[in-house]
KELUM-320549 format. One record per residue (C-alpha): residue in one letter; residue number from 1; x, y, z. Coordinates in nm, 3 decimals, padded with zeros to 5 digits. Each point is the difference from the previous one (the first is absolute). Example, Ala and Ser with C-alpha at 12.3 -4.5 7.8 and 13.67 -1.06 7.14 Angstrom:
BEGIN
+--------+-----+---------+---------+---------+
! residu ! num !      xx !      yy !      zz !
+--------+-----+---------+---------+---------+
!      a !   1 !  01.230 ! -00.450 !  00.780 !
!      s !   2 !  00.137 !  00.344 ! -00.066 !
+--------+-----+---------+---------+---------+
END
This chain:
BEGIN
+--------+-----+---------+---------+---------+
! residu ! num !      xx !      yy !      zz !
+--------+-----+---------+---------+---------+
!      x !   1 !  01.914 !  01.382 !  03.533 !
!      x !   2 ! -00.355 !  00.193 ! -00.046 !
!      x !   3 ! -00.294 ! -00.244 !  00.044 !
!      x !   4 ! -00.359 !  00.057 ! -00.209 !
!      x !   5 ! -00.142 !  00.096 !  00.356 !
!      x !   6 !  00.241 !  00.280 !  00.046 !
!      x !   7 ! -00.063 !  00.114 ! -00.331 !
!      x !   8 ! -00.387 ! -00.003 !  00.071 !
!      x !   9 !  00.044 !  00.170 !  00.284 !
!      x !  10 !  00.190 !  00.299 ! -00.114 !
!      x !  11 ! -00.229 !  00.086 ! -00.297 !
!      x !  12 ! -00.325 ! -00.052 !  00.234 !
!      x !  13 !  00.206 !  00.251 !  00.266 !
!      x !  14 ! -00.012 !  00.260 ! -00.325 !
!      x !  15 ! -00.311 ! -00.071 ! -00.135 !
!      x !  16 ! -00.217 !  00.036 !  00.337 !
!      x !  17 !  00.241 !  00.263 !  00.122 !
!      x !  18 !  00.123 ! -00.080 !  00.347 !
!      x !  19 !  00.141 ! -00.297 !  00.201 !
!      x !  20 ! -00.369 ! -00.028 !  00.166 !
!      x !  21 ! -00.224 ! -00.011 ! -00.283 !
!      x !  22 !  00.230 ! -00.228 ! -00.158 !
!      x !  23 !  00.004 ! -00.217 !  00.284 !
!      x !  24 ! -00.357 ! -00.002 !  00.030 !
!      x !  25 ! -00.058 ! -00.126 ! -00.321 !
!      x !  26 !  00.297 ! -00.262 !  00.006 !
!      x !  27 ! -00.136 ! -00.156 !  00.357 !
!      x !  28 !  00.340 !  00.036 !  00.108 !
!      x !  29 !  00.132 !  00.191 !  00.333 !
!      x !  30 !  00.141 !  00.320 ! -00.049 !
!      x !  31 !  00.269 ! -00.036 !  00.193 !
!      x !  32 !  00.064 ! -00.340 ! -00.251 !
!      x !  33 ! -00.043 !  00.199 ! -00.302 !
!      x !  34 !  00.236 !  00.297 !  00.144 !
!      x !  35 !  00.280 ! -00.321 !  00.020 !
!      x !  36 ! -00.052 ! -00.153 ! -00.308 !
!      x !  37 !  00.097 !  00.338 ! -00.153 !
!      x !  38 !  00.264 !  00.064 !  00.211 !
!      x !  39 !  00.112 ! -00.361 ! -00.116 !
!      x !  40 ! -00.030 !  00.104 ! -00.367 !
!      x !  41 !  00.180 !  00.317 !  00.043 !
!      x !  42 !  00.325 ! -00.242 !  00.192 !
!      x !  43 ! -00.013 ! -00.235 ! -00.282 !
!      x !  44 ! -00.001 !  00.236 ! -00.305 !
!      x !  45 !  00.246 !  00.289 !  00.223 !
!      x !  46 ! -00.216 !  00.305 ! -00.062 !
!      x !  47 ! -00.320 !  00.175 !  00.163 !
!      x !  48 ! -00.291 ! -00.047 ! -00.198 !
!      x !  49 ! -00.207 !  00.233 !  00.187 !
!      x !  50 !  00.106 !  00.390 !  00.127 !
!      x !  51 ! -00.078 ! -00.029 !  00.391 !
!      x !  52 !  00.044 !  00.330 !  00.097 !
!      x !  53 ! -00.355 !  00.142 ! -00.062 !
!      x !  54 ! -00.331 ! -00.177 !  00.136 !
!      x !  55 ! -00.112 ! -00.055 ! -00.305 !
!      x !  56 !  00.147 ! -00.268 ! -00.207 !
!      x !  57 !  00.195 !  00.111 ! -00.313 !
!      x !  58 !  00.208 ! -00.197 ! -00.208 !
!      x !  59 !  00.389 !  00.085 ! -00.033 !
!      x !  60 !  00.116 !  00.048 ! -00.366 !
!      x !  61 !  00.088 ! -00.382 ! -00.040 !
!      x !  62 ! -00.274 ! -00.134 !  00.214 !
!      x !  63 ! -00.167 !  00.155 ! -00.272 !
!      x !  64 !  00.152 ! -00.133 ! -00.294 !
!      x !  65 !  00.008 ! -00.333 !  00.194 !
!      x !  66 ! -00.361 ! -00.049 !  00.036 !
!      x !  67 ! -00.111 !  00.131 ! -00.365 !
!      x !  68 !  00.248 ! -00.301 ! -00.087 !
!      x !  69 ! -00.179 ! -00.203 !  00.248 !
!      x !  70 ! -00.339 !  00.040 ! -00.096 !
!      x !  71 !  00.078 ! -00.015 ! -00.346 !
!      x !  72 !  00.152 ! -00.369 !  00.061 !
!      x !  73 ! -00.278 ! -00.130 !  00.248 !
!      x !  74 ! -00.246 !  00.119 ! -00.291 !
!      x !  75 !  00.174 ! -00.197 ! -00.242 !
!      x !  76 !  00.084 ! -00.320 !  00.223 !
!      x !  77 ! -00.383 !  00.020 !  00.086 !
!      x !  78 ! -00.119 !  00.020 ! -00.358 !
!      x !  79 !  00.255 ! -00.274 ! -00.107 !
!      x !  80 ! -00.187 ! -00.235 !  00.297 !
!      x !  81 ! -00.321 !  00.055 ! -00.110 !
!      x !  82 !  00.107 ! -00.054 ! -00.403 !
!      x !  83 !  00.162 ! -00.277 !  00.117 !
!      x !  84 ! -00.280 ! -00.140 !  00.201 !
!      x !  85 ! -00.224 !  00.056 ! -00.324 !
!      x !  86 !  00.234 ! -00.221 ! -00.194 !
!      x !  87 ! -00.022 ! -00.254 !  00.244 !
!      x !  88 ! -00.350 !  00.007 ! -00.019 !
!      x !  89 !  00.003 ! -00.056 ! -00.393 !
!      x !  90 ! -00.056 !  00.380 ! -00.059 !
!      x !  91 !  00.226 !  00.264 ! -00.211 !
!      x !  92 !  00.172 ! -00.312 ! -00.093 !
!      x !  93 !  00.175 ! -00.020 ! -00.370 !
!      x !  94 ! -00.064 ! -00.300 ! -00.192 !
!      x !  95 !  00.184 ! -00.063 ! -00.283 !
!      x !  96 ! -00.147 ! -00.179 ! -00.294 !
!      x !  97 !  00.142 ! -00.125 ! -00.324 !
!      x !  98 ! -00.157 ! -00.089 ! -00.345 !
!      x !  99 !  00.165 ! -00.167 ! -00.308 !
!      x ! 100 ! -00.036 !  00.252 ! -00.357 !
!      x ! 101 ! -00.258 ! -00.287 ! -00.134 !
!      x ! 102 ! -00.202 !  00.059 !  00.309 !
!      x ! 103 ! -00.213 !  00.339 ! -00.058 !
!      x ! 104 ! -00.078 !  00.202 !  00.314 !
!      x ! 105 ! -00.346 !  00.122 ! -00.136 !
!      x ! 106 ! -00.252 !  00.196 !  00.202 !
!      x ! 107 ! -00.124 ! -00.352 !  00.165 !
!      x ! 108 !  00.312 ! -00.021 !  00.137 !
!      x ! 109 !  00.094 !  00.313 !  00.111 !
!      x ! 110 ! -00.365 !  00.088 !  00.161 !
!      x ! 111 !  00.038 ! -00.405 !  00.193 !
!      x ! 112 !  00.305 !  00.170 !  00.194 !
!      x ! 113 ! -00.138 !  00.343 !  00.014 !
!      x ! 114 ! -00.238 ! -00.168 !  00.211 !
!      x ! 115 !  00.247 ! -00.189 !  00.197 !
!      x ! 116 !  00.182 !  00.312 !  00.040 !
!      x ! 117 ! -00.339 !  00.147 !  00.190 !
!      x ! 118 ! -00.074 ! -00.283 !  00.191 !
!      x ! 119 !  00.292 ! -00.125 !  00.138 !
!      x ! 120 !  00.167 !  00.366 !  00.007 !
!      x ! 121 !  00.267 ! -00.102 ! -00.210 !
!      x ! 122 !  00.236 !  00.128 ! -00.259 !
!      x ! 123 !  00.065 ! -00.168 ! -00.301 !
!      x ! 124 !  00.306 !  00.018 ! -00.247 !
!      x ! 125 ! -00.019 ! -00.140 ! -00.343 !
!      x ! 126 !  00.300 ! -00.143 ! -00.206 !
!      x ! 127 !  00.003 ! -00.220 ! -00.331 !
!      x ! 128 !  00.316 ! -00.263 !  00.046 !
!      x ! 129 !  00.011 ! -00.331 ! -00.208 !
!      x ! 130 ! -00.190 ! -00.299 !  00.128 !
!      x ! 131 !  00.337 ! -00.204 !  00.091 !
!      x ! 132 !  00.115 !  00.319 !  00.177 !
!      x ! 133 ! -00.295 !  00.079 !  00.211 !
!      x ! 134 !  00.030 ! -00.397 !  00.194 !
!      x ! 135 !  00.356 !  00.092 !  00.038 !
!      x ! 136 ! -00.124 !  00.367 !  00.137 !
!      x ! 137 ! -00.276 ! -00.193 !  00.232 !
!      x ! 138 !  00.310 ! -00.227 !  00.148 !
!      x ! 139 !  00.190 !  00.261 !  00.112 !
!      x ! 140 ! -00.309 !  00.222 !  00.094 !
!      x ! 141 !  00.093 !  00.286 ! -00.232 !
!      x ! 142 ! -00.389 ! -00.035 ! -00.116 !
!      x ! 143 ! -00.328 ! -00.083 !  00.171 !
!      x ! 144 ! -00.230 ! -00.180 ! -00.251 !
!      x ! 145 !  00.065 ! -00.004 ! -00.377 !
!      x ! 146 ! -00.220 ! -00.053 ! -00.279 !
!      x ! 147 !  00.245 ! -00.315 ! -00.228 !
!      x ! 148 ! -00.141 ! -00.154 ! -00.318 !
!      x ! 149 !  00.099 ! -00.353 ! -00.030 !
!      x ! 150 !  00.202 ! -00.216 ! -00.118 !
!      x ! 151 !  00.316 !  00.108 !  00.204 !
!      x ! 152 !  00.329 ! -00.167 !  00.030 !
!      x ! 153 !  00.033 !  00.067 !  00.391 !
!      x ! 154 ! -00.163 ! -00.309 !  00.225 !
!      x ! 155 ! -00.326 !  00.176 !  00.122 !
!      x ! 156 ! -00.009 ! -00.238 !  00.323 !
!      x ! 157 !  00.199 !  00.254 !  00.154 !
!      x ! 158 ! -00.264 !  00.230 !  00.049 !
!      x ! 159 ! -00.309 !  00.056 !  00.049 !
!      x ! 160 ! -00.261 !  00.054 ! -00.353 !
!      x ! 161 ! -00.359 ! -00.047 ! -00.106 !
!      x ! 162 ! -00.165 ! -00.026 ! -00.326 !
!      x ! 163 ! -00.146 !  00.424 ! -00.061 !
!      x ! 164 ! -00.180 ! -00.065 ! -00.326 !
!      x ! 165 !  00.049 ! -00.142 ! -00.381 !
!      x ! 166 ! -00.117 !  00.172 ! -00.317 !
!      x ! 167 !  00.086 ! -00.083 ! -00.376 !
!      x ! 168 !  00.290 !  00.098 ! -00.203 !
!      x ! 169 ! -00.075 !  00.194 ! -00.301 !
!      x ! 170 !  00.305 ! -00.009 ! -00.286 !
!      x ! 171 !  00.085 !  00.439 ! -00.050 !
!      x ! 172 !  00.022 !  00.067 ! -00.392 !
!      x ! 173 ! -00.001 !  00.316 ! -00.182 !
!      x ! 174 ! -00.298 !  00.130 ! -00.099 !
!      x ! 175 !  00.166 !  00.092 ! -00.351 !
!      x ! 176 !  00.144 ! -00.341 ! -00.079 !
!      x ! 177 ! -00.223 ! -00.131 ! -00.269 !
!      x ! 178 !  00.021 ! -00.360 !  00.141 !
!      x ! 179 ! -00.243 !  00.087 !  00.280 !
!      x ! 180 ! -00.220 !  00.244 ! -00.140 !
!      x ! 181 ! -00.308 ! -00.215 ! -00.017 !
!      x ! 182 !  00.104 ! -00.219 !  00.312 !
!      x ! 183 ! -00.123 ! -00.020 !  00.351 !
!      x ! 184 !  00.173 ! -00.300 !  00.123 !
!      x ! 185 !  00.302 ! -00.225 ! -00.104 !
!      x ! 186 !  00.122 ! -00.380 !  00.060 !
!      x ! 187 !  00.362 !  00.020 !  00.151 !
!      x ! 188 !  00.079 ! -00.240 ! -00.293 !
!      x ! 189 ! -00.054 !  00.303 ! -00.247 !
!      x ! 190 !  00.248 !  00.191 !  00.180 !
!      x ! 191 !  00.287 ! -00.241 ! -00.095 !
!      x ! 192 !  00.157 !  00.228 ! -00.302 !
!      x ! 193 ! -00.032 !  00.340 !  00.210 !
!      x ! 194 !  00.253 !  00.220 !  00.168 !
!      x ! 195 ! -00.032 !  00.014 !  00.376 !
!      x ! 196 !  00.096 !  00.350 !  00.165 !
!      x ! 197 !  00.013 ! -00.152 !  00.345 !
!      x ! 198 !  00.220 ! -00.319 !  00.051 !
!      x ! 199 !  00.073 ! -00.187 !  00.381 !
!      x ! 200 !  00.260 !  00.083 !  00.197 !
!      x ! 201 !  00.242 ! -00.241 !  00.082 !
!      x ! 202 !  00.017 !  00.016 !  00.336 !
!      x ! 203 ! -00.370 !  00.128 !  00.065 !
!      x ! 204 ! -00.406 ! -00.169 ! -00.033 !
!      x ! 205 ! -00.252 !  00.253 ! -00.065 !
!      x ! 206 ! -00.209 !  00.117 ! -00.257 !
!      x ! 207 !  00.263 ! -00.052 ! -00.250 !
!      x ! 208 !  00.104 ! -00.368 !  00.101 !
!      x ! 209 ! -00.393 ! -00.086 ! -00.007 !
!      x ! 210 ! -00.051 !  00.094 ! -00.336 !
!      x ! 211 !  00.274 ! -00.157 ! -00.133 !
!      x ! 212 ! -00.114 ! -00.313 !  00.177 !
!      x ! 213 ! -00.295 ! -00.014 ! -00.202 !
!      x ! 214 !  00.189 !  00.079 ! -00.332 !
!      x ! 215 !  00.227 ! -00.366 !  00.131 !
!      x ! 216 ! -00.319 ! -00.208 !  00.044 !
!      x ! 217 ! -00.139 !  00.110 ! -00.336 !
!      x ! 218 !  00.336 ! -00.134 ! -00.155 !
!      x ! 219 !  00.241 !  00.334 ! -00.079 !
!      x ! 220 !  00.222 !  00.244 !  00.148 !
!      x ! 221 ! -00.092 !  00.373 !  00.015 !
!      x ! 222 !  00.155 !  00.189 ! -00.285 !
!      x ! 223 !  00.195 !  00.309 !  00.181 !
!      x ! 224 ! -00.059 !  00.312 ! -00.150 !
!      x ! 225 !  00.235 !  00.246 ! -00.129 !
!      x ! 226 ! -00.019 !  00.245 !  00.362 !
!      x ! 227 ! -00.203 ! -00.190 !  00.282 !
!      x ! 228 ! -00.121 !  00.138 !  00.367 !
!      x ! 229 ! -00.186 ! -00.201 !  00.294 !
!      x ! 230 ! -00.111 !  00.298 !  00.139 !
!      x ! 231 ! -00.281 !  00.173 ! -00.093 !
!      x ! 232 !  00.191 !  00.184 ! -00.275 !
!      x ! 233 ! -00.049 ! -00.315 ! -00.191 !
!      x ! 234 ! -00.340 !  00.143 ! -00.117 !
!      x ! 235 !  00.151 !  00.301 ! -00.136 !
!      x ! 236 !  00.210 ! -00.226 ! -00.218 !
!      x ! 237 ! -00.334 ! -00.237 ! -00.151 !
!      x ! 238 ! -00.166 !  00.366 ! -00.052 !
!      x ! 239 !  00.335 !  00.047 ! -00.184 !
!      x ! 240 ! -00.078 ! -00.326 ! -00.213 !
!      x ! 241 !  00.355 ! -00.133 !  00.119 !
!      x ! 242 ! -00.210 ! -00.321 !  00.126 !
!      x ! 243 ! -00.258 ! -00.147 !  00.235 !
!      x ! 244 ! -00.001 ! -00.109 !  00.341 !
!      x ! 245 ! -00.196 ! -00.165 !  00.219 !
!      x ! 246 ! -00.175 !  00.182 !  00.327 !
!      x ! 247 ! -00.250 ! -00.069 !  00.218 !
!      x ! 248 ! -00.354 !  00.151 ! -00.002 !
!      x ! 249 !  00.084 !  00.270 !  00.210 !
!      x ! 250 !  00.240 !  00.173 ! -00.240 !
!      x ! 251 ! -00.323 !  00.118 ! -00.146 !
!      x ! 252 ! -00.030 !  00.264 !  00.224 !
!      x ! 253 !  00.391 !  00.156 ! -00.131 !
!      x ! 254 ! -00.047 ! -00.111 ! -00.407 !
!      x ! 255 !  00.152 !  00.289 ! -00.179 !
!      x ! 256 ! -00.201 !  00.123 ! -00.278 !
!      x ! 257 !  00.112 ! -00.192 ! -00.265 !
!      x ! 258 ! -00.032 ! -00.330 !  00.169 !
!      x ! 259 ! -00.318 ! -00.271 !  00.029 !
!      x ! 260 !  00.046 ! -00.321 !  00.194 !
!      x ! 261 ! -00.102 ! -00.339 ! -00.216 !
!      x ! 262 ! -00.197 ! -00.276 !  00.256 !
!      x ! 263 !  00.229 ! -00.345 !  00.041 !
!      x ! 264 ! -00.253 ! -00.280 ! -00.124 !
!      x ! 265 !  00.289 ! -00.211 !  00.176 !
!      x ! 266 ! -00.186 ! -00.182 !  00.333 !
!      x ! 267 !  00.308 !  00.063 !  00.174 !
!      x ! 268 ! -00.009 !  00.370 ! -00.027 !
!      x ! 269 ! -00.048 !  00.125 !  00.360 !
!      x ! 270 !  00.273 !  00.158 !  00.220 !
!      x ! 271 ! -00.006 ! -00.001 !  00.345 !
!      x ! 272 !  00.068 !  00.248 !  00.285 !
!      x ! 273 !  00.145 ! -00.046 !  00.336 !
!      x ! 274 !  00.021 !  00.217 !  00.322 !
!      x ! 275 !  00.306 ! -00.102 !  00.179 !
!      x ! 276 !  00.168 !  00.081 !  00.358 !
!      x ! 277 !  00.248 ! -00.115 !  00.250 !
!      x ! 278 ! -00.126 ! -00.317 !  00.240 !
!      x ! 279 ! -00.077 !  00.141 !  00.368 !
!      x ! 280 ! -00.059 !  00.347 ! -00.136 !
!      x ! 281 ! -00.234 !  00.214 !  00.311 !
!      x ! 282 ! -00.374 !  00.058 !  00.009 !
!      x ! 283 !  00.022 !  00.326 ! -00.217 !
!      x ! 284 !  00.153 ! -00.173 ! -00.312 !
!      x ! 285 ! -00.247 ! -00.256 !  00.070 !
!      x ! 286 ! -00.263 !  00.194 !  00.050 !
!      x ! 287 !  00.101 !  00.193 ! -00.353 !
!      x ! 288 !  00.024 ! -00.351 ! -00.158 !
!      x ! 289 ! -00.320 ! -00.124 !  00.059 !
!      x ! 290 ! -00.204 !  00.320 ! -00.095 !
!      x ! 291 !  00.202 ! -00.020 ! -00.371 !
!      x ! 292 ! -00.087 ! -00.322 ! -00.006 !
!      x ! 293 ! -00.412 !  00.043 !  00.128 !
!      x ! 294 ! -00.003 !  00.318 ! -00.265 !
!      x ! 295 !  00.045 ! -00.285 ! -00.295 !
!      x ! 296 ! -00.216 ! -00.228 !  00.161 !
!      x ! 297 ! -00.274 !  00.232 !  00.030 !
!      x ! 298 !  00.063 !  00.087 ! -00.397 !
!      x ! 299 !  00.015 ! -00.340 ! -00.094 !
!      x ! 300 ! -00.321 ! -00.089 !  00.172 !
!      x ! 301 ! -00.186 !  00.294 ! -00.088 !
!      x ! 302 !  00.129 ! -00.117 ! -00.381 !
!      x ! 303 ! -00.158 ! -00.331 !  00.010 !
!      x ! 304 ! -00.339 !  00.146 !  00.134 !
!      x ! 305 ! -00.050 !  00.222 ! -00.343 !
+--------+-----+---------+---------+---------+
END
């Protein structure tokens, strides 16, 4: 079987043009080198090199073989040294998941460009449901995922911290005559109203929070006529087909026809969490705690105006 050092040595024989020179520059013997190739030429049952001139010339499948050669060694070497960058934390793909209630606005998105440059990174982005991004974390189909609470799956399993909070706003149409002069609602008032975005019933979220708050204010969301949980539910309150309830970053995707009513309600914050598997390595860490610094810094710099 041909070794890596046989290989070497045949394209450095062809690239400095004689037995010698290659020698030289491989700090091997001559008289070594001239065997190894003689070795290589036993093992793979054909000449490699035309002997019968001084000058070294390759026979017609020496020279097929070593255009095949180099082209491998090239590739084996560039798949080391990719491989080595991985290892070091770079070119590496890091997959991260976000629930539809969860907006990836420009804060976002420029926190990992950043990551991307400093820890010479990749990053893929994917939006999966809450529930399914703990079960994607378990099985290490996803790196770090962006959940918003409450969830159904036991979050002892893995590994989360606290991102930020920020109000809930209820989404009405700008057209419906009821809000026309409002600016914010009690959830009470909302009793009699349709609801375009109901729980699921085997999912938390967005959907499941809001109609936690409609429970502790005494009633039962009123299901409209065609619902969504995605962000398509706006498109249906700019519709008039009913109102939801979103969080304050929705602001940033309001369709036209849509304004978003403050909750007087105390209990009108929603939380998000950054979650990822227990005994991940240093690079989701690493990526962890500079999503988490980038709010802290916000927050901080918030209290100080």
């Amino acid at each position: 079987m041909l070794t890596f050092k046989q290989c070497n040595y045949l394209i450095s024989i062809v690239e400095e043009g004689s037995f010698n020179a290659a020698s030289e520059k491989l700090f091997i013997a001559q008289s070594a080198l001239s065997r190894q190739i003689k070795n290589l030429e036993d093992e793979i049952g054909f000449c490699v090199f035309d002997r019968s001139e001084k000058k070294i010339k390759l026979t017609p499948a020496g020279l097929v073989l070593y255009k095949s050669l180099k082209n491998h060694l090239e590739n084996f070497n560039n798949s080391i040294e990719l491989a080595k960058r991985i290892s070091e934390g770079e070119d590496r793909s890091i997959k991260i998941s976000h629930s539809s209630s969860i907006i990836f606005d420009q804060k976002k998105l420029q926190i990992l460009d950043e990551l991307c440059g400093k820890y010479k990174i990749n990053i893929e982005i994917n939006t999966i449901s809450s529930e399914d991004q703990i079960k994607a974390i378990l099985s290490g189909n996803i790196d770090i995922g962006f959940i918003r609470p409450p969830v159904h799956h036991n979050l002892d399993e893995i590994a989360s911290i606290s991102l930020y909070e920020a109000p809930l706003y209820v989404a009405v149409s700008a057209s419906n005559q009821n809000f026309r002069d409002k600016t914010s609602v009690y959830i009470r008032d909302l009793k009699e109203l349709e609801f375009v975005s109901t729980p699921h019933s085997e999912r938390g979220g967005l959907s499941y929070l809001a109609s936690n708050l409609c429970l502790s204010n005494g009633f039962s969301q009123k299901k409209s006529r065609i619902t969504s949980r995605k962000l398509s539910q706006l498109d249906l309150v700019a519709k008039d087909f009913g109102i939801c309830i979103v969080p304050e970053e929705f602001a940033s995707v309001l369709p036209q026809n849509v304004k978003l009513l403050s909750i007087n309600d105390k209990n009108n914050q929603s939380e998000v969490k950054l979650i990822w598997k227990k005994g991940s390595d240093v690079i989701i860490k690493n990526c962890i705690e500079a999503i988490q610094d980038s709010y802290i810094s916000d927050f901080k710099s918030s209290e100080n105006c």
